[in-house]
N, CA, C and O atoms as a Maestro MAE file, in Angstrom:
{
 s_m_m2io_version
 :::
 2.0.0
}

f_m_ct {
 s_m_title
 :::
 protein
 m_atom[292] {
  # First column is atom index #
  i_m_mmod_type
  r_m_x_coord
  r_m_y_coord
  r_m_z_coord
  i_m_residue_number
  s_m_chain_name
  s_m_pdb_residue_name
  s_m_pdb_atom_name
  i_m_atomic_number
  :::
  1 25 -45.806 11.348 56.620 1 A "UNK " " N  " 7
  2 3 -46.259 10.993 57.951 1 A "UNK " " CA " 6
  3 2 -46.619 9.506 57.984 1 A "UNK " " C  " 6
  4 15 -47.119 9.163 56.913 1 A "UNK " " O  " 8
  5 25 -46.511 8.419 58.964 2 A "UNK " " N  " 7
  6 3 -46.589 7.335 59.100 2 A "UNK " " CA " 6
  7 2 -47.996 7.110 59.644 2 A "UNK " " C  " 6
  8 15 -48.249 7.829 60.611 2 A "UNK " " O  " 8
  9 25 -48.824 6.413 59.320 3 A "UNK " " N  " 7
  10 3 -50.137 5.712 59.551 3 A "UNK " " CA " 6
  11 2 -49.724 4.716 59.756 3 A "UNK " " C  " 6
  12 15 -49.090 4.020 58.963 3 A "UNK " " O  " 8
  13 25 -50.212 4.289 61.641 4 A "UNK " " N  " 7
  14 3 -50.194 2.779 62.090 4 A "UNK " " CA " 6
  15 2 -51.852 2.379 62.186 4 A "UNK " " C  " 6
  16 15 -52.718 3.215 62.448 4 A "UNK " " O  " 8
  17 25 -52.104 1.029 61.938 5 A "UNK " " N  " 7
  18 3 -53.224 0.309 61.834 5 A "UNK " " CA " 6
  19 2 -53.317 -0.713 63.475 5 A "UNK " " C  " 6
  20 15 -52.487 -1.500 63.931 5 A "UNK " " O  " 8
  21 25 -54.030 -0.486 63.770 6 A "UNK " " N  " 7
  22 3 -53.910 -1.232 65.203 6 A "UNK " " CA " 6
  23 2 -54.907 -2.905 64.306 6 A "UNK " " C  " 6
  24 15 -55.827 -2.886 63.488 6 A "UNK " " O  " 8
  25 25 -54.155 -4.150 64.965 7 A "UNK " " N  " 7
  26 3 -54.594 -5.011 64.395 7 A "UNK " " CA " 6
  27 2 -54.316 -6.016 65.379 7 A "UNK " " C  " 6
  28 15 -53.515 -5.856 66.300 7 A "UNK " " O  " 8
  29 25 -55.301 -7.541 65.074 8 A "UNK " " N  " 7
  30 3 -55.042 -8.750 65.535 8 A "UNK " " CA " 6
  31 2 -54.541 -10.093 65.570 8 A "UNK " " C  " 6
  32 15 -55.446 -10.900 65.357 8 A "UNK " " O  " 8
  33 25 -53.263 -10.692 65.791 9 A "UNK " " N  " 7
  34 3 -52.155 -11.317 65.109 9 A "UNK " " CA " 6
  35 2 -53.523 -12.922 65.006 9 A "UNK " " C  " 6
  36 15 -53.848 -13.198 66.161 9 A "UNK " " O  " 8
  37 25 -53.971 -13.504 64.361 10 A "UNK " " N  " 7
  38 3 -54.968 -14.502 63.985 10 A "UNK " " CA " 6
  39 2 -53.412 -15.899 63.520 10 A "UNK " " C  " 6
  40 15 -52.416 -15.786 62.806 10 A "UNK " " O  " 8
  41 25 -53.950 -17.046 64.355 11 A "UNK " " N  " 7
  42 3 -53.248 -17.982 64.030 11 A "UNK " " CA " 6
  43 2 -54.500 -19.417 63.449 11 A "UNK " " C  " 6
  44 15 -55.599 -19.802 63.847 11 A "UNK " " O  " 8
  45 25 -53.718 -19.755 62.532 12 A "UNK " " N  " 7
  46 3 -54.987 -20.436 61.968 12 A "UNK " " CA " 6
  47 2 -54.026 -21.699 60.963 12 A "UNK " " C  " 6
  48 15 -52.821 -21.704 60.712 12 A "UNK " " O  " 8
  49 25 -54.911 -22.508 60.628 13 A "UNK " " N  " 7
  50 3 -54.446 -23.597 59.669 13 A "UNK " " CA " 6
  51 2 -54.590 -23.102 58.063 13 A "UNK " " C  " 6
  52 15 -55.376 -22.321 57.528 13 A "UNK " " O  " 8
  53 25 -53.431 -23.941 57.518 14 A "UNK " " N  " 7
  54 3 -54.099 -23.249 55.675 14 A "UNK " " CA " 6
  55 2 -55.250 -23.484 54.980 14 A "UNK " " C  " 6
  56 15 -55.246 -23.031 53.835 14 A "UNK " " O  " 8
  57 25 -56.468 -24.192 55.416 15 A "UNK " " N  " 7
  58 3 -57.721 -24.387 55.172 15 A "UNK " " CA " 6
  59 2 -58.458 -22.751 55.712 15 A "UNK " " C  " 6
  60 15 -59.005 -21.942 54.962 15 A "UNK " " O  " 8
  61 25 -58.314 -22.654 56.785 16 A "UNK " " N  " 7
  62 3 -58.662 -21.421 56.969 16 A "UNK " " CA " 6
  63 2 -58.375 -19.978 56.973 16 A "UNK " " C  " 6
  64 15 -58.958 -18.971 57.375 16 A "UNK " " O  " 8
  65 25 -57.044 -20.295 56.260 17 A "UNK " " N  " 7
  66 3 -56.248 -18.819 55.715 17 A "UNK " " CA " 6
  67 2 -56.813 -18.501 54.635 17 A "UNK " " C  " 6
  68 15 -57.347 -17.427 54.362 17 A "UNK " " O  " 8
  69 25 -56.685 -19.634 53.855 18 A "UNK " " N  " 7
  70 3 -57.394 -19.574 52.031 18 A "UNK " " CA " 6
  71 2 -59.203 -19.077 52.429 18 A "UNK " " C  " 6
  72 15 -59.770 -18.452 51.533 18 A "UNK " " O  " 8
  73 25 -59.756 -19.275 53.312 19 A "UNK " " N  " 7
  74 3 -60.566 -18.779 53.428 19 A "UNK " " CA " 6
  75 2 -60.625 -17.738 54.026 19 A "UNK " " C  " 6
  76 15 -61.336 -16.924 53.437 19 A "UNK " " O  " 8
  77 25 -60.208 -17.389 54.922 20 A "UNK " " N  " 7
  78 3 -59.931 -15.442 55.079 20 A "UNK " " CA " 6
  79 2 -58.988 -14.467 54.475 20 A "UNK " " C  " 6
  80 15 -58.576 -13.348 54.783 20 A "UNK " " O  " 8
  81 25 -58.756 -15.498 53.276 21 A "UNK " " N  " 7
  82 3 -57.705 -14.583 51.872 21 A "UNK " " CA " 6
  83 2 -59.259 -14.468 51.040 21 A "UNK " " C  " 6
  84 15 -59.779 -13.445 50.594 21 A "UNK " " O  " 8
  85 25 -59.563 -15.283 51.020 22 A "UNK " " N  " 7
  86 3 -60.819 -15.112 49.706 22 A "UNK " " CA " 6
  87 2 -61.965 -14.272 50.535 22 A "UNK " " C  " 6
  88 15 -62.566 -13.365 49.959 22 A "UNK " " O  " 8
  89 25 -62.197 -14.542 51.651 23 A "UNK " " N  " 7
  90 3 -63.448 -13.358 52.293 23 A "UNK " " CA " 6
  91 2 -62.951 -11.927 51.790 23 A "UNK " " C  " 6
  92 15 -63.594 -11.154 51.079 23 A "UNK " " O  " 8
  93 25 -61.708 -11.745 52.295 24 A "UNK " " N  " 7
  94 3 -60.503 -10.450 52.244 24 A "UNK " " CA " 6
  95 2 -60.776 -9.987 50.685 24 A "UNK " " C  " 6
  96 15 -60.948 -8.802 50.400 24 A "UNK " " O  " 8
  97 25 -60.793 -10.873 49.865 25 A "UNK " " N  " 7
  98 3 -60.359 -10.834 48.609 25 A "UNK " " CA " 6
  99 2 -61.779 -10.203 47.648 25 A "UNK " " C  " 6
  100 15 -62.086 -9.556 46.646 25 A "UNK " " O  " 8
  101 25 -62.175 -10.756 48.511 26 A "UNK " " N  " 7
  102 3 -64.108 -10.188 47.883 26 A "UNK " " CA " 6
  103 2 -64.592 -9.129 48.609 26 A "UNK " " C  " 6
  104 15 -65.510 -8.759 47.877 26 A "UNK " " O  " 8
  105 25 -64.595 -8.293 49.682 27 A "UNK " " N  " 7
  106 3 -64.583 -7.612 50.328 27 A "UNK " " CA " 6
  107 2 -63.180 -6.008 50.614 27 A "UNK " " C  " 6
  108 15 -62.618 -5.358 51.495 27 A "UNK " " O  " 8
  109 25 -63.313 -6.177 48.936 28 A "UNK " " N  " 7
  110 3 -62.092 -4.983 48.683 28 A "UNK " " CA " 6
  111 2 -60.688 -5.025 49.892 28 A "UNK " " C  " 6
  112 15 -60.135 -4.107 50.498 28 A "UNK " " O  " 8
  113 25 -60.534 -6.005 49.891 29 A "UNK " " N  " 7
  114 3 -58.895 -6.510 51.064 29 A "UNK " " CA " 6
  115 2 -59.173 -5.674 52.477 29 A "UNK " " C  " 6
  116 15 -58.147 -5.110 52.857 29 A "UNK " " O  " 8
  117 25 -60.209 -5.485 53.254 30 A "UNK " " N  " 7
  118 3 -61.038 -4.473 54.188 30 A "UNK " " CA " 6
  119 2 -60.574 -5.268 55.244 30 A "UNK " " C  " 6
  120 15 -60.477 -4.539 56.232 30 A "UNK " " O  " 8
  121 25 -60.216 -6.509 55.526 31 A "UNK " " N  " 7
  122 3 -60.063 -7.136 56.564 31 A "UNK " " CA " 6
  123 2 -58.476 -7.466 57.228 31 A "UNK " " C  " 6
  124 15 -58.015 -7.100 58.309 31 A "UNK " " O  " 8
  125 25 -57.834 -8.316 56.123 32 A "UNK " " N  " 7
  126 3 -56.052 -8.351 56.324 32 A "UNK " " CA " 6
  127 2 -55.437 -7.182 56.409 32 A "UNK " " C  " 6
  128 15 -55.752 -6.272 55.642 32 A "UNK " " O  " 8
  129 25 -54.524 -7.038 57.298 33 A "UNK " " N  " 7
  130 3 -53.578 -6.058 57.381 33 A "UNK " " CA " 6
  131 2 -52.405 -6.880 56.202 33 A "UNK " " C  " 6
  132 15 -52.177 -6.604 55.024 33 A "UNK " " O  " 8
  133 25 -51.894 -7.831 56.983 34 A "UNK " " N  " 7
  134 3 -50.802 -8.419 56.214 34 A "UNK " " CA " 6
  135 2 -50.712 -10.153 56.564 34 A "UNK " " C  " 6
  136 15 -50.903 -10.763 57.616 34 A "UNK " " O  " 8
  137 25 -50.343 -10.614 55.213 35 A "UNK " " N  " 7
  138 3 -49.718 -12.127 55.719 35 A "UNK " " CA " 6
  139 2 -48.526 -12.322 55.733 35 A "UNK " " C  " 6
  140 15 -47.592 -12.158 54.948 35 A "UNK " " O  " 8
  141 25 -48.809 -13.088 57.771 36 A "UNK " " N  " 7
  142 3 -47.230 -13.253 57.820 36 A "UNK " " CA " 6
  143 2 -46.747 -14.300 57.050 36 A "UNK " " C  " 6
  144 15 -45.893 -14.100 56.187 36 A "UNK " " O  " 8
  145 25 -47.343 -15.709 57.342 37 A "UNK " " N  " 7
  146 3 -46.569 -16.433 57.242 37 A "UNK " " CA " 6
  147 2 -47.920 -17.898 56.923 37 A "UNK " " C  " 6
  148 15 -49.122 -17.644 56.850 37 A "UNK " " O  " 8
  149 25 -47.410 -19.165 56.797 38 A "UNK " " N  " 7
  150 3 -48.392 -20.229 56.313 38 A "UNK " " CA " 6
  151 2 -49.746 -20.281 57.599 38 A "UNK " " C  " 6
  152 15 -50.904 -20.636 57.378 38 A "UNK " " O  " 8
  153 25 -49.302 -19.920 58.643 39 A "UNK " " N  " 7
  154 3 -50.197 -20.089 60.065 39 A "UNK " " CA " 6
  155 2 -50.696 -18.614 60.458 39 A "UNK " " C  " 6
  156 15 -51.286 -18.784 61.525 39 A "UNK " " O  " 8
  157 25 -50.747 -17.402 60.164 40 A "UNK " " N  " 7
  158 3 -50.303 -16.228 60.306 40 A "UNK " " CA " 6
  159 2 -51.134 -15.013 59.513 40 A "UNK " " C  " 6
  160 15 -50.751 -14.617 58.412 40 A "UNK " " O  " 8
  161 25 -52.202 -14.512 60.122 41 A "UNK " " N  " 7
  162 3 -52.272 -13.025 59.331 41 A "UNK " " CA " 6
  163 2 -52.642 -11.916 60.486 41 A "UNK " " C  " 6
  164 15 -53.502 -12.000 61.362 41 A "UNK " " O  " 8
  165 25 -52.073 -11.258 60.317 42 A "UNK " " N  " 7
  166 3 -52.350 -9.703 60.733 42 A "UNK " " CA " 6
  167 2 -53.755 -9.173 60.647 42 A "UNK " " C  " 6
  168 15 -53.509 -8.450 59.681 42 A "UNK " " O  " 8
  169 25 -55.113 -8.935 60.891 43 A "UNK " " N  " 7
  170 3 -56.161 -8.289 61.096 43 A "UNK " " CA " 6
  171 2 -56.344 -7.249 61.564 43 A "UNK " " C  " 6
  172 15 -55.747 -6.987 62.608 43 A "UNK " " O  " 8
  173 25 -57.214 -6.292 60.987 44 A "UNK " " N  " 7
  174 3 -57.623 -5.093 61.638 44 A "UNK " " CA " 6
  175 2 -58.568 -5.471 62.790 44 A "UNK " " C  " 6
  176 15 -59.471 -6.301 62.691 44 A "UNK " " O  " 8
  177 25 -58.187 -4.602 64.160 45 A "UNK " " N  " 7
  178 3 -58.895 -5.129 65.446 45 A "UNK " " CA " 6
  179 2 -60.419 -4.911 65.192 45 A "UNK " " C  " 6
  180 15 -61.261 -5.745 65.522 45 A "UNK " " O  " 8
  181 25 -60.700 -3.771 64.604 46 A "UNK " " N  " 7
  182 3 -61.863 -3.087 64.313 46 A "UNK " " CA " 6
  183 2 -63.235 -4.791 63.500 46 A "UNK " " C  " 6
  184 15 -64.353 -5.259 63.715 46 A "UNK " " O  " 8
  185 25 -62.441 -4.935 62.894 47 A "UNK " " N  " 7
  186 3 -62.630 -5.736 61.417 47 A "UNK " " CA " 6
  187 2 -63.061 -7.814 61.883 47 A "UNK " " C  " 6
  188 15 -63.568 -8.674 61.163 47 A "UNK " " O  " 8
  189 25 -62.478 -7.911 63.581 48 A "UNK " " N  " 7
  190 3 -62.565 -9.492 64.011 48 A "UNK " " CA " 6
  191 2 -63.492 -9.732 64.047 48 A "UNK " " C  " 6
  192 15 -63.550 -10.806 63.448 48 A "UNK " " O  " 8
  193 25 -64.472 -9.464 64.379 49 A "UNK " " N  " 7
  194 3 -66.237 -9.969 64.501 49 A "UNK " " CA " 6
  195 2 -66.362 -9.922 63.438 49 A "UNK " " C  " 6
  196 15 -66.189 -11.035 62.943 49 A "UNK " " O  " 8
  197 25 -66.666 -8.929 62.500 50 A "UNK " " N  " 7
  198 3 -67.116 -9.059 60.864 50 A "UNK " " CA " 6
  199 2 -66.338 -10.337 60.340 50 A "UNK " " C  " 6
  200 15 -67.068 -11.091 59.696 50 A "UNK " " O  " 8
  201 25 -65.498 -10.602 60.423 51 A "UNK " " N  " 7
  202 3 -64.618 -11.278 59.871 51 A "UNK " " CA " 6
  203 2 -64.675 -12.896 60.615 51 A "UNK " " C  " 6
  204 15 -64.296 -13.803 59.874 51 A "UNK " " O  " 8
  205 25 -65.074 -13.245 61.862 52 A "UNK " " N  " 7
  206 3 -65.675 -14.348 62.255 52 A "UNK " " CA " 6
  207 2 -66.877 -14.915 61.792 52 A "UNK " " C  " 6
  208 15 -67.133 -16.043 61.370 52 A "UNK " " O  " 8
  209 25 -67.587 -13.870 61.959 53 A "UNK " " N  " 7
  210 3 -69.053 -13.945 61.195 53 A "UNK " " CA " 6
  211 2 -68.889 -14.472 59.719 53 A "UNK " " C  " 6
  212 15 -69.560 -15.340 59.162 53 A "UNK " " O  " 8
  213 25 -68.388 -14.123 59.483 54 A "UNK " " N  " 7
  214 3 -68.707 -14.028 57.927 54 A "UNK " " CA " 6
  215 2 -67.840 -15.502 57.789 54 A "UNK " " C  " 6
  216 15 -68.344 -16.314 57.013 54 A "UNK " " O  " 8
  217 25 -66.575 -15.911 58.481 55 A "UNK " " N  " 7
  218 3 -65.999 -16.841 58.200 55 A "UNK " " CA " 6
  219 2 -66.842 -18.131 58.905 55 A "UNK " " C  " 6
  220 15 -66.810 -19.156 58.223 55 A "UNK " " O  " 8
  221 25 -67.374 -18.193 59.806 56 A "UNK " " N  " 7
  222 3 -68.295 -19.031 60.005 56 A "UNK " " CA " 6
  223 2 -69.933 -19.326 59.251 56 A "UNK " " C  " 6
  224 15 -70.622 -20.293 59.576 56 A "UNK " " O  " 8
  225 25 -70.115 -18.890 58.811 57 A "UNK " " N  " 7
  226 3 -71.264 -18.643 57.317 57 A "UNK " " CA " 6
  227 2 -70.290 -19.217 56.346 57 A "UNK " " C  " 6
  228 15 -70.973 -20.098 55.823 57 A "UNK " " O  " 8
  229 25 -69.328 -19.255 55.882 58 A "UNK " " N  " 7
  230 3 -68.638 -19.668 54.955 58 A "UNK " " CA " 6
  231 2 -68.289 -21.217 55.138 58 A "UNK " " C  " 6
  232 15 -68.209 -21.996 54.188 58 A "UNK " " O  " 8
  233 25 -68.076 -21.595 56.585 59 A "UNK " " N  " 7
  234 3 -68.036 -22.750 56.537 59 A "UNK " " CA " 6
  235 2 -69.148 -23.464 56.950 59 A "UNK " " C  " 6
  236 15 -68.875 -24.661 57.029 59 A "UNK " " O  " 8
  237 25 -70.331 -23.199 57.255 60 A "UNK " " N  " 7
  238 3 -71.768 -23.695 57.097 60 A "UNK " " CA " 6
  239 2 -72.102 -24.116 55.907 60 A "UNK " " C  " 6
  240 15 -72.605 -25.236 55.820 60 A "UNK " " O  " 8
  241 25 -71.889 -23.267 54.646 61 A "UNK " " N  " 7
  242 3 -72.090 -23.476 53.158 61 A "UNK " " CA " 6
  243 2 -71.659 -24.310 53.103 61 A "UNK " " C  " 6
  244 15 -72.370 -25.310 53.011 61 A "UNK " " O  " 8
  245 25 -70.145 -24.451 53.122 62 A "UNK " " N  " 7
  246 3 -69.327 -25.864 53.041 62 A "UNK " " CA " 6
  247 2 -69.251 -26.963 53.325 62 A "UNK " " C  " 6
  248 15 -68.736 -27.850 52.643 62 A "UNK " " O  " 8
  249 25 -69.956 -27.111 54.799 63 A "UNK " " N  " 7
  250 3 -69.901 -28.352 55.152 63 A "UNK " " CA " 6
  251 2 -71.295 -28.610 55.439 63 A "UNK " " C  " 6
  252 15 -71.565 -29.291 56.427 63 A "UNK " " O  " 8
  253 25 -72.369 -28.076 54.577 64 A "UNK " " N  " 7
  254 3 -73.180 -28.583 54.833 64 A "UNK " " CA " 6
  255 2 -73.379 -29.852 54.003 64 A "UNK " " C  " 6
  256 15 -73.022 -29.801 52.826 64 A "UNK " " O  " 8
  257 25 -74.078 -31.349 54.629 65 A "UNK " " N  " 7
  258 3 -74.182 -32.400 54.921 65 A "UNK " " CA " 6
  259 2 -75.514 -32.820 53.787 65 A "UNK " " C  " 6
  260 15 -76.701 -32.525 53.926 65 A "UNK " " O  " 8
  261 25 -74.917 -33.547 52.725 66 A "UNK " " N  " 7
  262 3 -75.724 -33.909 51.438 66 A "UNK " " CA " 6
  263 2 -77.041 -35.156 52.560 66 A "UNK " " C  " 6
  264 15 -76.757 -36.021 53.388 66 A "UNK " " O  " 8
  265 25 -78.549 -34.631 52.001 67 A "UNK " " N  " 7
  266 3 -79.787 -34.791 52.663 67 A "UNK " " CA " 6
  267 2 -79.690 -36.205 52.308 67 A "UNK " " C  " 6
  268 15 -79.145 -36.526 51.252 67 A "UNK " " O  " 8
  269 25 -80.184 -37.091 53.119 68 A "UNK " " N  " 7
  270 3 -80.527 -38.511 53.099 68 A "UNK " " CA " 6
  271 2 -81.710 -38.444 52.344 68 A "UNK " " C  " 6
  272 15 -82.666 -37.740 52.669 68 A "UNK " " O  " 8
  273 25 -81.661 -39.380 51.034 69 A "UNK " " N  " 7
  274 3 -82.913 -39.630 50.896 69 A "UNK " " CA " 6
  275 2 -84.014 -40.709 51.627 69 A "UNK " " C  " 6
  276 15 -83.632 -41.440 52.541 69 A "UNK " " O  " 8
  277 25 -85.575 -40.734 51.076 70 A "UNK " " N  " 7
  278 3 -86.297 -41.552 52.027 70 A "UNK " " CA " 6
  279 2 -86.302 -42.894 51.948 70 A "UNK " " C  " 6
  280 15 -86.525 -43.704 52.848 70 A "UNK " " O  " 8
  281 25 -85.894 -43.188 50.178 71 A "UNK " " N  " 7
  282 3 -85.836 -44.769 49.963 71 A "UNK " " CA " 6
  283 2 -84.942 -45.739 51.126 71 A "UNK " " C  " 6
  284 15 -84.903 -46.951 51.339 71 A "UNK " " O  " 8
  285 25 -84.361 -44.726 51.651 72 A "UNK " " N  " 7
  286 3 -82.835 -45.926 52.885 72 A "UNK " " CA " 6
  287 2 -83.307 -46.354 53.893 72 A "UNK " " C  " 6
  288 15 -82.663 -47.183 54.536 72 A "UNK " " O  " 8
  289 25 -84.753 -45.858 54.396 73 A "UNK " " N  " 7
  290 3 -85.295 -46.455 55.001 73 A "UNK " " CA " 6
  291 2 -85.822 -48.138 55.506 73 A "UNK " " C  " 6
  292 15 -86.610 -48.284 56.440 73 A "UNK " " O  " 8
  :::
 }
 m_bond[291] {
  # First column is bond index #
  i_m_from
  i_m_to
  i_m_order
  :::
  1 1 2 1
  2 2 3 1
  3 3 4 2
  4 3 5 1
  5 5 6 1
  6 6 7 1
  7 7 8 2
  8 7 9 1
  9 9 10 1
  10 10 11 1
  11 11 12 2
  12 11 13 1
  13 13 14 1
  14 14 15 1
  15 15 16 2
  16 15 17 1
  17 17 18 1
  18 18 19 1
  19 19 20 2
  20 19 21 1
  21 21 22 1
  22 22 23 1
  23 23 24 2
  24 23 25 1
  25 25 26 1
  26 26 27 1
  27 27 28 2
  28 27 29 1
  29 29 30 1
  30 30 31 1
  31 31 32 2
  32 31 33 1
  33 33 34 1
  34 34 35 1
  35 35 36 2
  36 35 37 1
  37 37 38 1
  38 38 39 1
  39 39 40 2
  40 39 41 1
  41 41 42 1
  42 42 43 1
  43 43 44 2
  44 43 45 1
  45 45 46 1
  46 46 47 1
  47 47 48 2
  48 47 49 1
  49 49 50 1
  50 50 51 1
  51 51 52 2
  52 51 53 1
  53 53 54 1
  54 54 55 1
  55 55 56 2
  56 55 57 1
  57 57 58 1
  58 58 59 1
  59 59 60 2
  60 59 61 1
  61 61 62 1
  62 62 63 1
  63 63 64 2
  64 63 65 1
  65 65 66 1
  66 66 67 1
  67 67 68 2
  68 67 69 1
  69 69 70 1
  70 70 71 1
  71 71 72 2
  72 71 73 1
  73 73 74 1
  74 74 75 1
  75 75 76 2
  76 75 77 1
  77 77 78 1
  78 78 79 1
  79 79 80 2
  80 79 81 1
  81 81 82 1
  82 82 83 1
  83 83 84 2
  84 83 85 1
  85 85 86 1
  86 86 87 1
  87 87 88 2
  88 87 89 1
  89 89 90 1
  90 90 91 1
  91 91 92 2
  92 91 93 1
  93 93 94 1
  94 94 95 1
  95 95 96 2
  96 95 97 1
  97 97 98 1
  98 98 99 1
  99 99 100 2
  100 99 101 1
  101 101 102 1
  102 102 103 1
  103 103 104 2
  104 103 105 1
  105 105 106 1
  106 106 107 1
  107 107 108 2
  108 107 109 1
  109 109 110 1
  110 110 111 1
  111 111 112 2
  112 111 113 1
  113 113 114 1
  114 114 115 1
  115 115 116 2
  116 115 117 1
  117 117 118 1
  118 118 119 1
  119 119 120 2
  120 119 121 1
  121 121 122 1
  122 122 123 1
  123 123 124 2
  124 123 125 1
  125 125 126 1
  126 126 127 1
  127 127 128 2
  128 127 129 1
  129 129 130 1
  130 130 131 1
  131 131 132 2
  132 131 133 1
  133 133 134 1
  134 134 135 1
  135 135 136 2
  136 135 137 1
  137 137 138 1
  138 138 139 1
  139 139 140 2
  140 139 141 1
  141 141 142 1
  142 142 143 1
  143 143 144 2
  144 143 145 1
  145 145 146 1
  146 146 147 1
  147 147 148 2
  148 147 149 1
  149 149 150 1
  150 150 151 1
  151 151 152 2
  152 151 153 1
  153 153 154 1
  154 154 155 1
  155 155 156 2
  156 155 157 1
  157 157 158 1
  158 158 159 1
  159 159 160 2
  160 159 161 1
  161 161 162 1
  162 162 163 1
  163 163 164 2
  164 163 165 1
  165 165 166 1
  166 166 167 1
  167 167 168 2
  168 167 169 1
  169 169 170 1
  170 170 171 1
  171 171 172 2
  172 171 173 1
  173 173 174 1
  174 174 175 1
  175 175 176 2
  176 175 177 1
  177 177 178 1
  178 178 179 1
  179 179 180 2
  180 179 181 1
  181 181 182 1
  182 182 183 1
  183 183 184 2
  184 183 185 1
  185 185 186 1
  186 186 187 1
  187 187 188 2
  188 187 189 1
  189 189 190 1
  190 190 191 1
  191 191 192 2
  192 191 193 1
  193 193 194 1
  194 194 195 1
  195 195 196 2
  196 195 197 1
  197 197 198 1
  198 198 199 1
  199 199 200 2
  200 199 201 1
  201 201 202 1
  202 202 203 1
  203 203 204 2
  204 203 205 1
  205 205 206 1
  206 206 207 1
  207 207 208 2
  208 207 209 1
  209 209 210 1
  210 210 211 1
  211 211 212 2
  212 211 213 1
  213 213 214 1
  214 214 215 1
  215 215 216 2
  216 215 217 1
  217 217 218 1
  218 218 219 1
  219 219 220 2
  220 219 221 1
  221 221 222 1
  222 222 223 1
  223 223 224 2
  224 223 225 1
  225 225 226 1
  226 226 227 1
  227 227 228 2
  228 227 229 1
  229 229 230 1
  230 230 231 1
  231 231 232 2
  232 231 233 1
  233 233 234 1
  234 234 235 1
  235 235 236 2
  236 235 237 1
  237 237 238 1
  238 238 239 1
  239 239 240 2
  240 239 241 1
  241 241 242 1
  242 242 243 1
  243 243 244 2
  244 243 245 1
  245 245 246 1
  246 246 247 1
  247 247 248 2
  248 247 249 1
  249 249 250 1
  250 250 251 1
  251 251 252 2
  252 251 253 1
  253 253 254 1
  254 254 255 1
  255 255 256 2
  256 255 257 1
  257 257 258 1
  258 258 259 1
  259 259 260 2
  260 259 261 1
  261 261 262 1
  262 262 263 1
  263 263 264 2
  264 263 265 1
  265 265 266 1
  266 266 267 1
  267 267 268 2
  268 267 269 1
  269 269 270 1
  270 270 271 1
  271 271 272 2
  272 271 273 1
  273 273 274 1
  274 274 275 1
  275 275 276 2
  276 275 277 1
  277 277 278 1
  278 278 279 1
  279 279 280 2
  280 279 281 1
  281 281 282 1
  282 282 283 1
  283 283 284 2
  284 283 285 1
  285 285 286 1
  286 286 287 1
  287 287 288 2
  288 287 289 1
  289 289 290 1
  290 290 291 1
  291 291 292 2
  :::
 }
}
């Protein structure tokens, strides 16, 4: 019998694929359906909020902004 996955076609840059391969990747693969292509993955519909969330927390870590010290004053 065939099992279809209802999902959300996500277009994105390769900075942010590699990062919703590695969320995917740590999170027992719970999120990707499939990758299409370099711009391209397939998502479970269920799975987009978790998967925003979590990808925006990921890039907070990242780009957070090394503290000025006081001597520059």
């Amino acid at each position: 019998m065939v099992k279809a996955t209802r999902g959300t076609l996500v277009k994105c840059d390769a900075s942010i694929k590699a990062m919703l391969l590695d969320i995917d990747s740590k999170h027992r693969n719970d999120f990707i359906i499939e990758e299409l292509d370099e711009e391209h993955v397939l998502v479970k519909e269920t799975k987009i909020a978790e998967l925003k969330q979590r990808l925006q927390s990921m890039m907070k870590e990242r780009l957070k902004e090394p503290e000025s010290s006081e001597s520059e004053s």
